[in-house]
Every structure is written in structure tokens, then in C-alpha cells.
C-alpha positions as CSV (number, residue, x, y, z in Angstrom):
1,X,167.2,-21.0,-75.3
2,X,168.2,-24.6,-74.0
3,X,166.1,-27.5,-72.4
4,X,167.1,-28.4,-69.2
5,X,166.3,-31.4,-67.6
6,X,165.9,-31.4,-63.6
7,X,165.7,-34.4,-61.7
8,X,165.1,-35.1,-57.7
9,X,163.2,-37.2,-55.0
10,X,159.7,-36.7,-55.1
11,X,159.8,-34.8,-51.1
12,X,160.1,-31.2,-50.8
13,X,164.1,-31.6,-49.9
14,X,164.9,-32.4,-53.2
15,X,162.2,-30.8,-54.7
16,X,162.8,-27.4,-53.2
17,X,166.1,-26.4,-54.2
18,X,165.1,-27.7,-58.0
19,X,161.7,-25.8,-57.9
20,X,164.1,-22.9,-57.4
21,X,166.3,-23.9,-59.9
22,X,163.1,-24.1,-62.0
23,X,162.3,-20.2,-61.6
24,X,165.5,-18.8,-62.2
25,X,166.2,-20.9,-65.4
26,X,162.2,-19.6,-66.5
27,X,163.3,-16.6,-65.7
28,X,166.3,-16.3,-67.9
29,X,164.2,-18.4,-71.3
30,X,165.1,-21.9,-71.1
31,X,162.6,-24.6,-71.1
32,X,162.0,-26.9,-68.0
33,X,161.2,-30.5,-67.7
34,X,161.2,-32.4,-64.1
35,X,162.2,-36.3,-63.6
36,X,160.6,-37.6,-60.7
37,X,158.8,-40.3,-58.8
38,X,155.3,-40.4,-58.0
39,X,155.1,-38.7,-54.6
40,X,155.3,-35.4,-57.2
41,X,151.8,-35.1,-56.6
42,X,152.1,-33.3,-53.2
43,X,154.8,-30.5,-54.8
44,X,154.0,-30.7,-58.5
45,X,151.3,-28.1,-58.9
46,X,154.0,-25.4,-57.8
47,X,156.5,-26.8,-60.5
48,X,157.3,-24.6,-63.5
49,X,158.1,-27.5,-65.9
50,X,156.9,-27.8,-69.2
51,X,156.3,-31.5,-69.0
52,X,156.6,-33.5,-65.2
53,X,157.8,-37.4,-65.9
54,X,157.4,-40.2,-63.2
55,X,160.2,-42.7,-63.8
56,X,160.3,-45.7,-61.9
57,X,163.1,-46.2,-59.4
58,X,163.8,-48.4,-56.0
59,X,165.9,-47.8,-52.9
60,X,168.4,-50.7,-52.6
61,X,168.9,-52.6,-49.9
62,X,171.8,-54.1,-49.5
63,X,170.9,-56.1,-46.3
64,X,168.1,-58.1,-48.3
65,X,169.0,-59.7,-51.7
66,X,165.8,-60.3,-53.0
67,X,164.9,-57.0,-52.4
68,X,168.5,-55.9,-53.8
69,X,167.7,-57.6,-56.9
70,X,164.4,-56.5,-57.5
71,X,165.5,-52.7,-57.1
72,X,168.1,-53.2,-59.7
73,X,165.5,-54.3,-61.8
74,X,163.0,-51.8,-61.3
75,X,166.4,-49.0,-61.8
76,X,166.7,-51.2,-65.1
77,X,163.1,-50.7,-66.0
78,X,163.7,-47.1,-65.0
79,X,166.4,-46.4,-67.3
80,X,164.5,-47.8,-70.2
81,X,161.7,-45.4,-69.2
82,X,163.5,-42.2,-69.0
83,X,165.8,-43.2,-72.1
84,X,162.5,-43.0,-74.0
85,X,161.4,-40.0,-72.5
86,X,164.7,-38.0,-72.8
87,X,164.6,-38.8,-76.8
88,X,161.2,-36.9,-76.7
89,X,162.9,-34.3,-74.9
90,X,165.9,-33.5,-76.6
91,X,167.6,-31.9,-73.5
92,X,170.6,-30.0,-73.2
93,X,171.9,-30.8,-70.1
94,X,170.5,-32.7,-67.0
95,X,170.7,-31.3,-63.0
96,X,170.1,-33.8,-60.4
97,X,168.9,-33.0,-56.9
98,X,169.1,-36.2,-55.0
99,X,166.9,-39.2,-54.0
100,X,167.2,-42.7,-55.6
101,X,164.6,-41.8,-58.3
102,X,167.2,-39.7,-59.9
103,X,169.6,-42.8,-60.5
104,X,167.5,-44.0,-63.8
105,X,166.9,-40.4,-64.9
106,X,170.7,-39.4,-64.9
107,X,172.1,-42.5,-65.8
108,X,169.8,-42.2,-68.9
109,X,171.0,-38.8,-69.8
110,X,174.6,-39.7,-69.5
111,X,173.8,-42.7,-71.6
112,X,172.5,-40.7,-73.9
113,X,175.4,-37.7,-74.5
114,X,173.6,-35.4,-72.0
115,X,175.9,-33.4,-69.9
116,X,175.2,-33.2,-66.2
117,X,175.9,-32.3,-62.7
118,X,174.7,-33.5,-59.4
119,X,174.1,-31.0,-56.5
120,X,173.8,-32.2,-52.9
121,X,172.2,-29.9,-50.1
122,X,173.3,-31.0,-46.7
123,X,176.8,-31.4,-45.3
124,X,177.0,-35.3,-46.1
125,X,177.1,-36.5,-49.5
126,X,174.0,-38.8,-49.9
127,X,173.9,-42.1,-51.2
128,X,172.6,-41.7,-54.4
129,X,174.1,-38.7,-55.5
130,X,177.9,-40.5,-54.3
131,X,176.9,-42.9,-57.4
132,X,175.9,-40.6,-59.3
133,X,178.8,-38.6,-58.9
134,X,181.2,-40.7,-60.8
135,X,179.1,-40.1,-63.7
136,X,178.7,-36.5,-63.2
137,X,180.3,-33.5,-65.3
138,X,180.0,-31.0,-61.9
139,X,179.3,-31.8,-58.3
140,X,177.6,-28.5,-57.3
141,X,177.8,-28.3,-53.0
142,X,176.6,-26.1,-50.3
143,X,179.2,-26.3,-47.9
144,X,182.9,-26.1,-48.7
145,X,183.5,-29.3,-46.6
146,X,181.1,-32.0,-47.3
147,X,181.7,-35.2,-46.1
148,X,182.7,-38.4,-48.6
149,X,182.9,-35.9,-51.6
150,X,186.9,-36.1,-51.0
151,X,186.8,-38.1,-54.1
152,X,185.3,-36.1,-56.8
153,X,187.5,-33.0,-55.7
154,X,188.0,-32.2,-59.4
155,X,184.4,-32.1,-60.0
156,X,183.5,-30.1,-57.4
157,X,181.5,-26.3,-57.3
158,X,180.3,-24.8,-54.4
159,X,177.1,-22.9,-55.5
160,X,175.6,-23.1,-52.0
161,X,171.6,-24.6,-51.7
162,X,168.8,-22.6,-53.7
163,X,165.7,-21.6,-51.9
164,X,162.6,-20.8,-53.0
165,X,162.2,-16.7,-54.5
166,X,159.8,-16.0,-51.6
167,X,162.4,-17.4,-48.9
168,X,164.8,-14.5,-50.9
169,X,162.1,-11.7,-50.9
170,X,161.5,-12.5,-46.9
171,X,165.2,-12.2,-46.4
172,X,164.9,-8.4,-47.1
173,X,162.9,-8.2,-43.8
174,X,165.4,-6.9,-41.4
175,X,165.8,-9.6,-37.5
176,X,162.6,-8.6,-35.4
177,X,164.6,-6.3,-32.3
178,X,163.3,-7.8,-29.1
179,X,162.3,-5.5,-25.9
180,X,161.2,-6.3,-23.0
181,X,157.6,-6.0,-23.5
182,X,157.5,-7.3,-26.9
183,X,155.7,-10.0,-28.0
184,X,158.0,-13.0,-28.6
185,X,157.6,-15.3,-31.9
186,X,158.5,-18.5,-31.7
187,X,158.2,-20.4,-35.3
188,X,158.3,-24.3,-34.4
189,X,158.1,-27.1,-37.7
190,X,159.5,-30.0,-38.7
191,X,158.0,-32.1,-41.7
192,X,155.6,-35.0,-40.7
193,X,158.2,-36.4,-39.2
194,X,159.3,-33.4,-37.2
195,X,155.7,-32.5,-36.3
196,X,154.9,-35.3,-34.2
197,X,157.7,-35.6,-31.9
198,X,157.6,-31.7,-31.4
199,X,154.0,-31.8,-31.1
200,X,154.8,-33.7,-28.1
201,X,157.8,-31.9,-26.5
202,X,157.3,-28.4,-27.5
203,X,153.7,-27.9,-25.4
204,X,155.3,-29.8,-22.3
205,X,158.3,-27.0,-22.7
206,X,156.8,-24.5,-23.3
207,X,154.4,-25.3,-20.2
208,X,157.3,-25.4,-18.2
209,X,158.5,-21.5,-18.4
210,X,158.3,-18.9,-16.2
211,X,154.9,-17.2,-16.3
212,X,156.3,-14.3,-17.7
213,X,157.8,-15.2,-20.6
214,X,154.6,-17.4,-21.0
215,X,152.6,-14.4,-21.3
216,X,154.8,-13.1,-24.1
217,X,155.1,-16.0,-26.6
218,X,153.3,-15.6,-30.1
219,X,153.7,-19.1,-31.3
220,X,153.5,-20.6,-34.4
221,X,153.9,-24.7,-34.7
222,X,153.1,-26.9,-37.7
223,X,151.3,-30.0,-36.1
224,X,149.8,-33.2,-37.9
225,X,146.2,-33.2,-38.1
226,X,145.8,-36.2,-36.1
227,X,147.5,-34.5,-33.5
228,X,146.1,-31.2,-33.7
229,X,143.4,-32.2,-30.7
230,X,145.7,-33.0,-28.1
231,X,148.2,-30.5,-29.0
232,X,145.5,-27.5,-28.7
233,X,144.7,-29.2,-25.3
234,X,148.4,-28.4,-24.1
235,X,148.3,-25.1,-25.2
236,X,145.2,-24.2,-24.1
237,X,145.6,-25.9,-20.6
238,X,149.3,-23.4,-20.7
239,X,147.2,-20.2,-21.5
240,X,149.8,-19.4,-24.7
241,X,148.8,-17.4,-28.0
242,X,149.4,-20.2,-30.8
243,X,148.6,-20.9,-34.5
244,X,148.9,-24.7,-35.2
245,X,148.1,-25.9,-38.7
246,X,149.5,-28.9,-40.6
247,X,151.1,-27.2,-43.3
248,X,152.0,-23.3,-43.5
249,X,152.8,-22.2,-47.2
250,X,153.9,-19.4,-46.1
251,X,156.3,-20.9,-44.1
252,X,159.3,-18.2,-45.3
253,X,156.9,-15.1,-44.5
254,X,156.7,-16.6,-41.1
255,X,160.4,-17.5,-40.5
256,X,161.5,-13.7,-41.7
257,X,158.9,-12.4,-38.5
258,X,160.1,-14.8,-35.7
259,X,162.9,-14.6,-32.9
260,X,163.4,-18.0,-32.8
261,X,162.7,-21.2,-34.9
262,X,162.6,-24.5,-33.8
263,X,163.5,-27.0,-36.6
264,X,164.4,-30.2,-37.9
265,X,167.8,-29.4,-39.9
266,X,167.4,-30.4,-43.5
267,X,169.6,-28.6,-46.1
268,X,166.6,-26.7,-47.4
269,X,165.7,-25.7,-43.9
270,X,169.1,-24.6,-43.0
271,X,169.5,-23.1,-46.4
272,X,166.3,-21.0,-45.6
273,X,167.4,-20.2,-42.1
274,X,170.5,-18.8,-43.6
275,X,169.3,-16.7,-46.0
276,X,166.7,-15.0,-44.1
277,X,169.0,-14.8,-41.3
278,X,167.1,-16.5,-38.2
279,X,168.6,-18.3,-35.6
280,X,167.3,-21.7,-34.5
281,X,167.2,-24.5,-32.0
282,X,168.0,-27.4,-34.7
283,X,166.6,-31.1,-33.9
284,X,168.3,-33.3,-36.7
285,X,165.8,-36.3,-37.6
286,X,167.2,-39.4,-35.9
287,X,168.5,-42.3,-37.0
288,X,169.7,-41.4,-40.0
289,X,172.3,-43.7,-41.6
290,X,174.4,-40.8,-42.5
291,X,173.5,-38.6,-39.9
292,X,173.3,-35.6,-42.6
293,X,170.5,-33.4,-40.8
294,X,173.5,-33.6,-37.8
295,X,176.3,-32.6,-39.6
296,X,174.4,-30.0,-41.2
297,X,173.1,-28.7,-37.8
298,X,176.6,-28.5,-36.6
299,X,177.5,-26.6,-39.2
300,X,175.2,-23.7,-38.0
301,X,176.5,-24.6,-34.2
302,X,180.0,-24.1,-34.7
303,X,179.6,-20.6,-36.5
304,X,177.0,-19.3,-33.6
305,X,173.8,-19.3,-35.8
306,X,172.3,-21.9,-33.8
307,X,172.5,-24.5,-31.5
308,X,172.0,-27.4,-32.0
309,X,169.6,-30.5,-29.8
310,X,169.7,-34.1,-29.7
311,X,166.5,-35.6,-30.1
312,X,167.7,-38.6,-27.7
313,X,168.5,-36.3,-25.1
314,X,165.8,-33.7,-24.9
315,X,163.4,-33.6,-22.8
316,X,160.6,-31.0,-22.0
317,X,162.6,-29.7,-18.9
318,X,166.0,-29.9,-21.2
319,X,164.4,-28.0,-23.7
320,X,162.4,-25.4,-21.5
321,X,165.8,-24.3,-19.6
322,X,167.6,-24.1,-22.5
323,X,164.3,-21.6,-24.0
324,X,164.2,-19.9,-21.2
325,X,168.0,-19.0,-21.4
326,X,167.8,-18.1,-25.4
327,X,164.5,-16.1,-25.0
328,X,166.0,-14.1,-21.7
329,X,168.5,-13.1,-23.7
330,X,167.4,-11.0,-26.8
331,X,170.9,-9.5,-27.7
332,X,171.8,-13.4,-27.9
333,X,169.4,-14.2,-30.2
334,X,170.2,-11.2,-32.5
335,X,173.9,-12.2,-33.1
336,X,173.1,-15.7,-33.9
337,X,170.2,-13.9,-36.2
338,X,173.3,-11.9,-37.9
339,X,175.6,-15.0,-37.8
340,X,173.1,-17.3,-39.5
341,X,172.7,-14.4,-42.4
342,X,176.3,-14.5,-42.9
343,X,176.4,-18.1,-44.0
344,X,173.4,-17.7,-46.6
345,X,174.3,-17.6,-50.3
346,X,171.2,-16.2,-51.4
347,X,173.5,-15.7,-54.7
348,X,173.0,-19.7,-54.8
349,X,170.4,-20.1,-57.5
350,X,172.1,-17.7,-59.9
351,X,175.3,-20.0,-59.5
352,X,173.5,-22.8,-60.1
353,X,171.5,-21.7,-62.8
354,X,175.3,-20.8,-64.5
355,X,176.2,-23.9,-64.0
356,X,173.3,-25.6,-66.1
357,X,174.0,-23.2,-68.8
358,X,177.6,-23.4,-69.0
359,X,176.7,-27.8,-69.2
360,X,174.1,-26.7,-72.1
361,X,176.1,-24.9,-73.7
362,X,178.7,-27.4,-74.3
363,X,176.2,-30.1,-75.3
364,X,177.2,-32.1,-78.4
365,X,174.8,-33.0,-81.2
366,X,171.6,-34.5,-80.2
367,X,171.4,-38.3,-80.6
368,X,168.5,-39.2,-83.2
């Protein structure tokens, strides 16, 4: 039995893949602790970690120096913290998932002997994790051609993203088969951020379609609760059968029984998509400096899993002919279903999970 020591951003991109992490490491004995920041408190409850740790930490920016050099001290003051905390610990080896709050945690551990690897979900190395990287024992990857990992080629492992074990139990449910008469689910979310905008284009699409496929649509949309009003308006005034909520927990039950999901492109969202095997109109969140959520969209595009939508360019009547074309054409949506599946790794968290134990087991003495 080892102590493993997982570290990520406190939002539910980084914290996903390492709650996953989390399960399969349970599973197999080991003990669990989470490094984190303090926006844990929306995720933490679901966490199987022995012991959860808020370290302090700062985003640099490197447009400001004032604000440059108080992040470097508040990553100083963070390292200090989790140096302390990791003696209590006495871990064995230390995965990082991303996010600027990691920096002080792994640096920390590396400082202190403990081996360690960085994984990065989406197809654009992030920020953090390129500094990290330099530091890191194993560079664990989803896609086999990330962007600015060139330079840690020796590092790298391509374990693929883990999701969640109920996004792997809903990827035994077989594609939906469309007929004509069917019902047609449409799954639409998107974070907070994603909710909005959709929460404005999605209802004008939708309006927009011919009556008879109108008729048809079961939809499901995640919608922020100051929205939820105006939003149940649209759909109302459009006649469709809808379930809005602000968050859906289930939100993997509910991709394995739709046709078509409408999505911001995250790596855990893609991941997800993948491994359930459900195609998707994918809306990367824009104006991102390194355009990850784009790059990871078109990696789903260019296979045929999806297709991928420019926030900047769509518009309701964009989007409702390009609807109206997918949801015409159910043999369409089937092979992107099948192509999608193709490119999970549902095999990702067991990979992972190797890795971390192949770092523990090689850990040297523990520091006193």
C-alpha cells in the first residue's frame, strides 16, 4: 500500500480526471490525499481522499508586475505550505492534474524527493503543467500529438484522460437507433460559462426548425438559474419537451441516452464523449489564450466524431440549419456515434493508475 498524493485546480476539469484517478487507486489499496485550492468546496464532497489540503497559489501575470510579483510570492508562501503538509503526509509519489494551484504542491514534492508526473487532458499543453513538466518524472497525455509538449518527448506516456466510473458504466449503453418517429434527444451543457451563451442561442435555434422535427425533440439543457426564466419562455413560446436545470449530476446517464450533444469542448467533456461514444456539435469556450477547447474539438472533427462550431460565427439560423441537417440524418449521427467510441480510452484510468504505482514504487527513503 502507498500514499499517493493528487494535485489539480479546484474546477471540475482538473478535478474530474483526478477524482477518477482517486477511485481506481481506492480501489486497488492505496491511500489518497488531494492538493487543491479553495474552490474544492463545489467538488470535494465526491473526493475519496483521506485528507483534502488547500495550498495557496496565484495565476501570474506577466503583463502586470506588481501583480507578477505578488503571485510569486503567494507560490512562495505556497510552497512553504505544502512542504509542511507533505512531511505529515509521507507520500510516495505525487500526480498533478493542471491549474496554477498545483505549481506549489508539486514543486514541494519534488523538493522534497517525491517522484511525480504531470498529466494534461486537452490537446494543448497548459501553462502550468509546461512548468511543471521540466520537473516532472512522466508526462502522462491524452492525445498522441499535443501541442508544445515537443520538448519533454522523453518524458512522455499517453494514458489517454480518465473519466469518472459512472461515465464507464454508461458507456455500456449501446448509440440510441433513431427512426423516424422516434423521439429525438438532444443533450445541450456547457459549464457556467457554456450555459449562458447557449441558453441564448440554443432556444432561438431550436425555434427555427421545421415543425416536424420540433415535435420530436426530447431536450435536455443545463441553464444558469438566473437564466432559467427567460430560457423556459423560449421553450415554451416554441412548444418543445425540455428539462432545464442548472446542474445535472447525472450528466453521463444522460449523454449515454441522447442522439446528439451540444457542448463546450473541454478534455473531460471530450474524454466523456469518447468513451460513451456520442457524437457532438462542439462550441470551444472563446478567447482562450491557447485555444485548447479548439484544438481539442478538432481533434474529434477531423476523425468524424463531431463537428465542430465557432462561437464567433454561430448564429441561431447557422446553428438551426446545421441541426436540421445532423438530426435529418440519423445514419449520420450513428457513424459519428461509432467514430467518437473509437477514440475513447476507457482503459485510461488503469494506465494512469500504473503509472502512479510504478513512481511509488521507486520512491527513495522518506525525508525526516
Amino acid at each position: 500500500m502507498s500514499t499517493i498524493v493528487l494535485m489539480a485546480g479546484g474546477t471540475g476539469g482538473h478535478l474530474f480526471p483526478a477524482m477518477a484517478l482517486a477511485q481506481e487507486l481506492r480501489r486497488r489499496g492505496h491511500v489518497i490525499h488531494l492538493m487543491t485550492d479553495e474552490r474544492v468546496s463545489g467538488y470535494g464532497d465526491n473526493f475519496l481522499a483521506e485528507q483534502t489540503h488547500v495550498v495557496p497559489s496565484a495565476t501570474p501575470s506577466i503583463r502586470n508586475p506588481v501583480k507578477l510579483a505578488a503571485a510569486a510570492l503567494k507560490i512562495l508562501w505556497g510552497i512553504s505550505v505544502a512542504w509542511q503538509q507533505l512531511g505529515g503526509i509521507r507520500a510516495d509519489a505525487a500526480i498533478a492534474f493542471g491549474g496554477y494551484p498545483t505549481v506549489p504542491s508539486f514543486l514541494a514534492a519534488r523538493l522534497r524527493g517525491i517522484p511525480g508526473a504531470v498529466h494534461d487532458s486537452n490537446a494543448v499543453l497548459g501553462r502550468a503543467n509546461h512548468l511543471l513538466a521540466r520537473f516532472a518524472d512522466k508526462l502522462a497525455l491524452c492525445f498522441e500529438h499535443t501541442a508544445r509538449s515537443e520538448e519533454f518527448a522523453e518524458k512522455v506516456v499517453i494514458t489517454g484522460n480518465p473519466v469518472r466510473d459512472r461515465a464507464r458504466e454508461a458507456a455500456k449503453v449501446p448509440y440510441p437507433m433513431l427512426g423516424p418517429n422516434d423521439a429525438i434527444r438532444v443533450l445541450v451543457f456547457g459549464g457556467s460559462q457554456g450555459a449562458r451563451a447557449f441558453g441564448q442561442l440554443v432556444p432561438a435555434a431550436i425555434a427555427l426548425l421545421p415543425p416536424q422535427l420540433r415535435s420530436r425533440l426530447a431536450l435536455v439543457q443545463q441553464v444558469r438559474a438566473e437564466d432559467m426564466d427567460q430560457v423556459t419562455d423560449a421553450y415554451r413560446l416554441a412548444k418543445i419537451n425540455v428539462d432545464l436545470a442548472p446542474f445535472f449530476s447525472d450528466l453521463p446517464e444522460r449523454m449515454a441516452q441522447s442522439h446528439l450533444v451540444i457542448s463546450r469542448s473541454g478534455g473531460g467533456t471530450v474524454a466523456e464523449l469518447c468513451v460513451i461514444g456520442r457524437p457532438a456539435i462542439l462550441i470551444p469556450l472563446p478567447g482562450a489564450i491557447d485555444a485548447d477547447q479548439k484544438n481539442n474539438a478538432l481533434v474529434l472533427d477531423q476523425a468524424g466524431g463531431g463537428w465542430i462550431a465557432e462561437q464567433a460565427a454561430l448564429t441561431p439560423q447557422v446553428l438551426a440549419e446545421r441541426l436540421n441537417a445532423l438530426l435529418s440524418a440519423p445514419q449520420t449521427l450513428a457513424q459519428a456515434a461509432a467514430v467518437a467510441k473509437s477514440l475513447g480510452r476507457p482503459d485510461a484510468v488503469a494506465l494512469l493508475a500504473d503509472l502512479a504505482e510504478k513512481l511509488a514504487a521507486g520512491r527513495k527513503p522518506h525525508n525526516v
